[in-house]
C-alpha atoms as one frame of an Amber mdcrd trajectory, in Angstrom:
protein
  16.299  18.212  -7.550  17.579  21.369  -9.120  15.711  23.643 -11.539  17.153
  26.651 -13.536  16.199  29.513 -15.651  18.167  31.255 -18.043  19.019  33.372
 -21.596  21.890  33.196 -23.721  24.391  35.257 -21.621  22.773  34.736 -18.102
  21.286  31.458 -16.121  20.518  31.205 -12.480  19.849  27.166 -11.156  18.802
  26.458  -7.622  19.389  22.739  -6.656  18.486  20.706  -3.355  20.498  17.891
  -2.648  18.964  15.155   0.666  20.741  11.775   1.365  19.588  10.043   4.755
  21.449   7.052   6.146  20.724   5.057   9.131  22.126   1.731   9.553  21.929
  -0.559  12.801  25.356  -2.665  13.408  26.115  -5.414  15.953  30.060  -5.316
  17.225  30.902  -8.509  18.493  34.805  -8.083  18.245  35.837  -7.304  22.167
  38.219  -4.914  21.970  36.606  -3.105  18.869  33.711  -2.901  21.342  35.254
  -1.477  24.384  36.706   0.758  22.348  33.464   2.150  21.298  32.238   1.331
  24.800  30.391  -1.997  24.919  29.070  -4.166  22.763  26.131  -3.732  20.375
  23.735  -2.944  18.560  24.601   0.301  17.485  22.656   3.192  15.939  24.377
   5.207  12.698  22.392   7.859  11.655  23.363  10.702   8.718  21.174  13.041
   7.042  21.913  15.832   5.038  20.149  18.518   2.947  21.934  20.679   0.432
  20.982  23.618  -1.021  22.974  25.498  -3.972  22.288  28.893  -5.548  24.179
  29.510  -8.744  24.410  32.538 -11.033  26.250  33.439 -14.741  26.025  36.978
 -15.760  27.726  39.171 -17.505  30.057  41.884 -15.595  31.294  43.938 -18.453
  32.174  43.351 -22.244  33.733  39.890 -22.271  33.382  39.233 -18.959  31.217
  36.718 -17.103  30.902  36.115 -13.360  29.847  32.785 -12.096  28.873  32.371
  -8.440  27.728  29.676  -6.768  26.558  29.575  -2.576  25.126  26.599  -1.026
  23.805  26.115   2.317  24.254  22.689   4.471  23.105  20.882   7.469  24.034
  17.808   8.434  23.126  15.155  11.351  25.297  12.795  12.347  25.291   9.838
  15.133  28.068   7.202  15.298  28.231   4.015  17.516  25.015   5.390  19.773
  27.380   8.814  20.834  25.551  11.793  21.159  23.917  13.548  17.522  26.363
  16.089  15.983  24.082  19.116  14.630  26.264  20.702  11.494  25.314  23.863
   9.588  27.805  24.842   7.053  27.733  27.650   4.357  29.906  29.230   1.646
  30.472  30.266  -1.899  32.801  31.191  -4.583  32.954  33.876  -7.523  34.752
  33.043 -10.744  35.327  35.532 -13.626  35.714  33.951 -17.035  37.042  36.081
 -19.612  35.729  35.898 -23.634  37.457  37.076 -26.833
């Protein structure tokens, strides 16, 4: 989902990005399983939600900054190990020059 508003020489979009997967597996291979730790069934589980700011605005004459932050968190569970909680964040600032 994303939505935006903007003019000729600015814009600012906001967008939300959500995938979920879960999958059940059955490992019948024996030494696939003991590596993993015994056989099946097994419970994969990933979500993750995504959100992204961006801006385009003019600096000075000629000069446009585009920046763009986004904040993520992710679940993930492999093979029935414990959940792995992620939050990640960042950004990045670009300057385009006109003539």
């Amino acid at each position: 989902m994303s939505i935006g508003i903007g003019r000729e020489e600015w814009s600012l979009t906001v967008e939300n990005v959500k995938s979920k997967h879960k999958a059940n597996a059955r490992i019948a291979d024996p030494l696939y399983a003991a590596i993993l730790g015994g056989f099946g069934p097994y419970n994969n589980k990933r979500d993750e939600d995504k959100w992204t700011i961006s801006l385009s605005m003019p600096v000075v004459r000629n000069i446009t900054a585009d920046l763009s932050f986004y904040h993520t968190t992710r679940e993930d569970q492999q093979y029935n190990h414990p959940q792995h909680n992620y939050i990640e964040r960042g950004g990045s600032i670009h300057f385009k020059m006109g003539v």
